[in-house]
N, CA, C and O of each residue as an XYZ file, in Angstrom:
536
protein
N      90.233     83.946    164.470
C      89.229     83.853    163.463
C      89.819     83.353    162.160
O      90.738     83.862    161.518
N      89.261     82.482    161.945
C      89.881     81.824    160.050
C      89.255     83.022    159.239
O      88.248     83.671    159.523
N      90.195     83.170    158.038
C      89.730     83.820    157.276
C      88.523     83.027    156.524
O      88.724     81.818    156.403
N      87.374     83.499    156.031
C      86.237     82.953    155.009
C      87.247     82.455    153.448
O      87.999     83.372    153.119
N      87.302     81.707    152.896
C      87.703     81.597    152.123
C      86.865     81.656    150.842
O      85.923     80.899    151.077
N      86.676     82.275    149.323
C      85.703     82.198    148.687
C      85.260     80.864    147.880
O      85.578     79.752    148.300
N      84.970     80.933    147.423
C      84.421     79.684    146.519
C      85.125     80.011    145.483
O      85.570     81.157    145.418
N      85.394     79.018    144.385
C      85.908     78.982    142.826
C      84.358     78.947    141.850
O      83.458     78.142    142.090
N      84.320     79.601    141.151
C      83.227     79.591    140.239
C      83.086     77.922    139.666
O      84.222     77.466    139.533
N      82.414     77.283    139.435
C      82.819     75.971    138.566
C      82.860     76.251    137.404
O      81.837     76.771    136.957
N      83.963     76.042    136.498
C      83.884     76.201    135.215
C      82.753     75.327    134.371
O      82.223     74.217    134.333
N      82.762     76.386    133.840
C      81.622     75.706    132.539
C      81.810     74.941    131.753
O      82.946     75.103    131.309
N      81.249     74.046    131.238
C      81.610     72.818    130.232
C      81.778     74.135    129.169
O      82.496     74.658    130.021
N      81.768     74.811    128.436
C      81.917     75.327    127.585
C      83.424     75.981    127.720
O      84.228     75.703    126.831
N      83.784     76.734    128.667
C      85.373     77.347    128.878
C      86.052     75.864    129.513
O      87.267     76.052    129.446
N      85.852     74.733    129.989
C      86.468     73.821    129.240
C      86.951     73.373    128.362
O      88.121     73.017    128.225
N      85.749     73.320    127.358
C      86.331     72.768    125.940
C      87.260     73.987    125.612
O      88.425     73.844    125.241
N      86.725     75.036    125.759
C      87.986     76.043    124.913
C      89.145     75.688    125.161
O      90.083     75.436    124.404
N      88.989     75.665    127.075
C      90.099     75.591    127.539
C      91.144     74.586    126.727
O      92.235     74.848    126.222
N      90.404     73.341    126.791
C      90.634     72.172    126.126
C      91.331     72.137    124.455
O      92.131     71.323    123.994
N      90.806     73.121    123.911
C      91.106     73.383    122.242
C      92.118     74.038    122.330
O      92.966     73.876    121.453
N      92.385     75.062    123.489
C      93.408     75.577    122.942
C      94.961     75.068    123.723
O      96.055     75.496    123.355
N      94.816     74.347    124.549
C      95.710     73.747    124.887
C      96.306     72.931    123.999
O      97.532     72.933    123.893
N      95.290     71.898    123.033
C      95.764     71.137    121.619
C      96.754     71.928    121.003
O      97.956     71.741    120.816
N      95.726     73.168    120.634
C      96.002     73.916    119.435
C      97.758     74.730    120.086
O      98.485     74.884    119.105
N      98.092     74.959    120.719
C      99.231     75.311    121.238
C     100.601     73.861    121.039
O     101.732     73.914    120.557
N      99.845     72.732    121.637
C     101.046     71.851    121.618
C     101.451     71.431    119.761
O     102.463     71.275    119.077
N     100.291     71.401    119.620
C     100.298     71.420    118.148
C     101.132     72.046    117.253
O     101.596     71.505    116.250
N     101.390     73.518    117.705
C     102.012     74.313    117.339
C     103.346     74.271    117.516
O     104.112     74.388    116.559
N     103.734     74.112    118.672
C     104.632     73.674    119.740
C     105.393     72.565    118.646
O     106.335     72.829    117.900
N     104.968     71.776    118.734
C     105.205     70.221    117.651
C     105.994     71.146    116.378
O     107.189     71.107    116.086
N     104.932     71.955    115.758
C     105.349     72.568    114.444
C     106.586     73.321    114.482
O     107.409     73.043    113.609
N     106.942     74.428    115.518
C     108.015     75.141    115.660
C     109.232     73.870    116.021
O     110.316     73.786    115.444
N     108.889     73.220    116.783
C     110.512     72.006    117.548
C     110.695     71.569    115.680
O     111.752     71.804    115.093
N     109.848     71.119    115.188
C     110.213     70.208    113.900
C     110.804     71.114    112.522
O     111.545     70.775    111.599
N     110.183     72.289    112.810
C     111.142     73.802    111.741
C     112.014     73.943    112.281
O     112.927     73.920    111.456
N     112.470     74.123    113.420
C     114.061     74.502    114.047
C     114.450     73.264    113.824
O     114.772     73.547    112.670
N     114.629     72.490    113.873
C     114.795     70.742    113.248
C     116.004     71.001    112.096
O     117.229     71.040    111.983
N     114.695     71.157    111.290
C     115.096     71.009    109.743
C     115.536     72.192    109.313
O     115.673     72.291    108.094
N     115.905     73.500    110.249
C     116.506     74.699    109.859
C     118.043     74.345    110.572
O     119.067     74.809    110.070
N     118.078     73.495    111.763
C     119.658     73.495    111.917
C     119.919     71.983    111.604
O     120.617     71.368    112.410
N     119.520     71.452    110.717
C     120.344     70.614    110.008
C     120.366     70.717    108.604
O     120.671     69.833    107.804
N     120.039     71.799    108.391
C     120.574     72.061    106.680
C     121.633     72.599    106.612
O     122.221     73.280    107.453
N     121.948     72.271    105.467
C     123.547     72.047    104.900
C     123.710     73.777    104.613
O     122.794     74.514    104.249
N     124.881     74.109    104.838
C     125.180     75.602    103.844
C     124.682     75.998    102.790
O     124.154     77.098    102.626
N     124.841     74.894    101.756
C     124.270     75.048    100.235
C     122.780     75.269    100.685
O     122.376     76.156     99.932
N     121.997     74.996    101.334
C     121.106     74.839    101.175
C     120.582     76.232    101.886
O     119.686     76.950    101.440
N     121.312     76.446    103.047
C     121.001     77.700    103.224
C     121.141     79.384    102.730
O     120.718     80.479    103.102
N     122.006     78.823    101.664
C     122.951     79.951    100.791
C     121.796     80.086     99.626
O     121.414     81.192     99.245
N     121.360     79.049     99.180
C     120.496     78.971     98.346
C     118.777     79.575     98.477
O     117.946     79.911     97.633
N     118.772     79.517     99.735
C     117.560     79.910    100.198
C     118.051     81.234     99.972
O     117.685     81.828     98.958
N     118.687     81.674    100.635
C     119.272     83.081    100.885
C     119.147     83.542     99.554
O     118.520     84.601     99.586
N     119.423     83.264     98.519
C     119.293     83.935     97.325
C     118.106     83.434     96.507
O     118.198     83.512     95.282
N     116.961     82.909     97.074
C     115.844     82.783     96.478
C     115.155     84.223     97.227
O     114.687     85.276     96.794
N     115.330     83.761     98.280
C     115.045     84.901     99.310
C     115.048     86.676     98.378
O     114.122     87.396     98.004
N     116.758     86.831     98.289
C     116.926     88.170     97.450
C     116.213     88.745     96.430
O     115.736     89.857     96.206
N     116.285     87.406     95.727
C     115.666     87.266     94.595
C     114.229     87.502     94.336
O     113.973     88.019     93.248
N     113.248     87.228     95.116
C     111.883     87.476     95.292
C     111.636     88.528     96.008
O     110.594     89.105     95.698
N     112.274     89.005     96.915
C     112.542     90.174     97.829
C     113.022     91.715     96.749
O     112.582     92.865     96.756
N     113.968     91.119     96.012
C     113.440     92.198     94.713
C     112.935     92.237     93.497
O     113.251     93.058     92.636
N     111.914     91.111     93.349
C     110.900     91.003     92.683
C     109.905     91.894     92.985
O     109.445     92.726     92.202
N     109.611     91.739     93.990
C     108.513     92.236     95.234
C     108.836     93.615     95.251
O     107.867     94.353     95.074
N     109.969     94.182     95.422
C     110.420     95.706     95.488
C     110.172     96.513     93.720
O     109.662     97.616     93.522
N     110.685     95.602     92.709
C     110.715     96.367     91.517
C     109.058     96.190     91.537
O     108.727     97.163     90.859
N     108.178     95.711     91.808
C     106.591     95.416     91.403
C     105.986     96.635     92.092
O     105.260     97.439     91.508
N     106.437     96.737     93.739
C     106.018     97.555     94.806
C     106.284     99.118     93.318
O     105.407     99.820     92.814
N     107.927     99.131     93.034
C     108.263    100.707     92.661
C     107.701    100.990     91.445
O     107.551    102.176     91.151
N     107.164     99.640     90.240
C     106.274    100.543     89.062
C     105.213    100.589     89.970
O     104.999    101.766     90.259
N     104.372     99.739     90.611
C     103.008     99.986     91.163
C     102.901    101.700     91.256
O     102.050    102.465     90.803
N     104.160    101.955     92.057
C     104.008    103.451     93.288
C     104.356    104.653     91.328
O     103.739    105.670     91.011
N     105.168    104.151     90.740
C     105.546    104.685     89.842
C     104.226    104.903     89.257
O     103.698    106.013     89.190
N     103.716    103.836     88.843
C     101.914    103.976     87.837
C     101.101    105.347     88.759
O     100.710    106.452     88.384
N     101.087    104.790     89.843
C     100.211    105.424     90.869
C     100.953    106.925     90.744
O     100.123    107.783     90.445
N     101.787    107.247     90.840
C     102.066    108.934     90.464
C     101.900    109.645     89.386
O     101.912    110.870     89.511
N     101.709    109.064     88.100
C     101.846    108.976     86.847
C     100.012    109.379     86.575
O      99.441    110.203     85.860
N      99.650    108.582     87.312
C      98.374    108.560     86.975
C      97.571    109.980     87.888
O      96.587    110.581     87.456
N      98.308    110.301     89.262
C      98.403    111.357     89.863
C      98.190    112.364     89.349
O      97.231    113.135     89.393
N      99.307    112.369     88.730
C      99.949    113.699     87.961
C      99.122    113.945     86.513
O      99.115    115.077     86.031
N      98.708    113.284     86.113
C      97.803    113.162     84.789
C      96.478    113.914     85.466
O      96.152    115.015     85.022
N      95.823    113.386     86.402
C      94.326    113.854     87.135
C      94.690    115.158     87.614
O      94.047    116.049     87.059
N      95.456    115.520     88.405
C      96.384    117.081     88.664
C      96.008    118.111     87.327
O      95.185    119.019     87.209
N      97.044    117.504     86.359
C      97.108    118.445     85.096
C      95.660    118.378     84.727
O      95.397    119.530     84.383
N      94.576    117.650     84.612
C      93.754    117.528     84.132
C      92.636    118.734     84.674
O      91.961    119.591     84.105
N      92.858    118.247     86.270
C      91.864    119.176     86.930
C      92.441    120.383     86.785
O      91.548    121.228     86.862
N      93.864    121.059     86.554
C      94.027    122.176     86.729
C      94.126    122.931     85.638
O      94.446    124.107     85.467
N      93.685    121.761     84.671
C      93.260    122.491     82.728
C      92.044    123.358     82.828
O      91.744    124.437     82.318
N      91.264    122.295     83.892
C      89.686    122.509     83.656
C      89.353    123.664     84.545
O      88.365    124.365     84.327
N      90.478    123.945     85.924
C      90.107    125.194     86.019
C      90.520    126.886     86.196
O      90.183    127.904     86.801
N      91.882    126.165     84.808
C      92.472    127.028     84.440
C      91.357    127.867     83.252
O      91.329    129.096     83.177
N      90.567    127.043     82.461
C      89.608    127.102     81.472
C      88.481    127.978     82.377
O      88.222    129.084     81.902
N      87.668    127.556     83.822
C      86.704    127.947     84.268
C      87.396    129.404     84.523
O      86.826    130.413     84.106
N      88.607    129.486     85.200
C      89.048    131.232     85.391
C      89.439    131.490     84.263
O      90.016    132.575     84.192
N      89.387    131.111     83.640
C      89.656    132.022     82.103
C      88.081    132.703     81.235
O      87.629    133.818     80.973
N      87.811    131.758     81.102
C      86.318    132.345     80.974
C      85.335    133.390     81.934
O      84.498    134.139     81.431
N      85.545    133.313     83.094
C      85.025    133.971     83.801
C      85.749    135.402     83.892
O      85.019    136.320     84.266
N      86.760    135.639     83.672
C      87.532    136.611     83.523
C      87.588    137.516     82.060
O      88.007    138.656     81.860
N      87.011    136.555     81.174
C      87.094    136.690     80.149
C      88.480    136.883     79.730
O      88.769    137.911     79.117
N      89.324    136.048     79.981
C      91.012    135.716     79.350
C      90.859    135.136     78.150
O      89.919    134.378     77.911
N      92.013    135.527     77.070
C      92.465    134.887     76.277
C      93.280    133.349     76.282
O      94.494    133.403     76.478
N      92.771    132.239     76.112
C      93.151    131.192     76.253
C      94.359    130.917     75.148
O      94.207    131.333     74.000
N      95.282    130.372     75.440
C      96.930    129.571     74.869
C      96.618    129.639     73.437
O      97.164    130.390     72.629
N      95.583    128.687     73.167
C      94.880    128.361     71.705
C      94.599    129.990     71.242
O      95.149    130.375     70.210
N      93.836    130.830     71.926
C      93.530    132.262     71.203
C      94.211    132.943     70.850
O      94.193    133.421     69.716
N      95.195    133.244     71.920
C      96.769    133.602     71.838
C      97.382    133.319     70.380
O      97.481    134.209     69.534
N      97.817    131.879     70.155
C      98.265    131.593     68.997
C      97.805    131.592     67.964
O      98.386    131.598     66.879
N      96.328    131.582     68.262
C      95.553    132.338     66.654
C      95.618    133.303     66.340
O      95.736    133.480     65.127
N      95.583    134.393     67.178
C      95.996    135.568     66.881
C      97.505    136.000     66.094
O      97.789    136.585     65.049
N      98.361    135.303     67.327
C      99.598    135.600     66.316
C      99.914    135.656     65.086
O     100.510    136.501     64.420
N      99.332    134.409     64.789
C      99.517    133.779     63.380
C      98.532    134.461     62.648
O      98.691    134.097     61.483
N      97.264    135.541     62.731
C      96.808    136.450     62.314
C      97.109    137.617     62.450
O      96.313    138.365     61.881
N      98.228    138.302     63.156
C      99.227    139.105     63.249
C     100.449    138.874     62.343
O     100.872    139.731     61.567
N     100.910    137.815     62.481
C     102.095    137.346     61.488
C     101.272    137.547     59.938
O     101.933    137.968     58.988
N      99.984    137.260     59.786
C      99.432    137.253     58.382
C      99.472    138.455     57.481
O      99.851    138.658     56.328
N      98.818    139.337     58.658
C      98.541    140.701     58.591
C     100.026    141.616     58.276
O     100.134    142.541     57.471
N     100.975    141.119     59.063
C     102.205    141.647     59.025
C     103.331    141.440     57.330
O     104.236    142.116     56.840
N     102.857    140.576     57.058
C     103.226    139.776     55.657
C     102.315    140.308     54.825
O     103.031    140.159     53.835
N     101.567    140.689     54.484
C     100.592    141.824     53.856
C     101.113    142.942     53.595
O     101.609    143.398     52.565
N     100.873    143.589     55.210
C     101.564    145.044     55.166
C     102.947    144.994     54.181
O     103.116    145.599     53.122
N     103.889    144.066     54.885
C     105.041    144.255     53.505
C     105.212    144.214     52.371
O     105.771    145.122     51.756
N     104.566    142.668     51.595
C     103.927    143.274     50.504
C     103.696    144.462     49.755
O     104.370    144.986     48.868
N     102.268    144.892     50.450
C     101.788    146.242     50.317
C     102.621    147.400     49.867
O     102.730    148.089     48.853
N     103.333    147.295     51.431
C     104.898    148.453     51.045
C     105.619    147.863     49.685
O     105.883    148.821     48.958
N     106.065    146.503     49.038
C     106.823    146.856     48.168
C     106.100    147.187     47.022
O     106.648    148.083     46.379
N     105.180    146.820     46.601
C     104.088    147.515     45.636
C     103.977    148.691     45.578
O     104.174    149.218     44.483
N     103.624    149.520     46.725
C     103.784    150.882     47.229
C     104.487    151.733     46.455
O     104.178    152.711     45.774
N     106.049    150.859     46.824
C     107.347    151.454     46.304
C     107.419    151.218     44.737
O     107.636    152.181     44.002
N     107.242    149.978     44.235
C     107.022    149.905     43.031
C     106.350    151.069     42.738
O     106.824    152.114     42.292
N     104.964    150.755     43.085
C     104.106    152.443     42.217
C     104.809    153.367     42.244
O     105.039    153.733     41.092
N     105.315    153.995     43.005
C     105.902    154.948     43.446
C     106.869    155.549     42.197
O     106.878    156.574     41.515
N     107.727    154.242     42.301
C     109.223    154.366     41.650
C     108.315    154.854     40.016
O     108.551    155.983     39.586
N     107.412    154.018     39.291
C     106.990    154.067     38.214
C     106.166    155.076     38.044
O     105.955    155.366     36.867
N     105.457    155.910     39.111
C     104.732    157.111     39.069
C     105.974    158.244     38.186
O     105.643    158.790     37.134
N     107.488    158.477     38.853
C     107.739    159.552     39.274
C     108.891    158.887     37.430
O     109.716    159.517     36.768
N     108.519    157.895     37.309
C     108.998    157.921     35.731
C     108.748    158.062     34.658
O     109.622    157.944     33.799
């Protein structure tokens, strides 16, 4: 018994042309790579030494740009951080009814006022005192 053999689909004029485009588009390419390896092994040292340090050269262009970018970008991080954690350092403070940094130091400095008074006071005190008992 022969085996049945199947049929081939007929290709379509349409996966033709692809077919067709991309076969171009490959030799094409093909063309482009043979003619860069070309002109990459017949350049001179200088010329490749030179590349080489255009190369570096833009390569850490590209790196110092990349490290303020990342630098800005933390900076600006860290600013929104402190910011949000003002605002709810402020919301638990109030709700707690805490004395806030600012209250704190008003006070002091109305403690320190008060305290500079009192001494005063005392040397007057003593003055009277001294002049009472004379």
């Amino acid at each position: 018994m022969a085996k049945k053999q199947k049929k081939k689909a007929p290709a379509t004029p349409m996966l033709r042309g692809a077919l067709t485009s991309i076969q171009r588009e490959g030799k094409r390419l093909a063309g482009r790579v043979e003619r860069d390896v070309r002109r990459l092994v017949h350049r001179t040292q200088v010329q490749l030494t030179s590349d080489a340090k255009t190369l570096r050269r833009e390569v850490s262009q590209r790196v110092l740009r990349v490290t303020r970018d990342l630098d800005g970008r933390a900076s600006a991080a860290r600013r929104e951080l402190e910011r949000r954690l003002e605002a709810l350092e402020s919301a638990v403070r109030s709700r707690l009814g805490v004395a806030g940094s600012d209250d704190v130091a008003s006070l002091t400095e109305q403690l320190a006022a008060i305290g500079r008074r009192l001494d005063s006071l005392e040397q007057r005190l003593g003055t009277l005192r001294e002049s009472v008992r004379d």
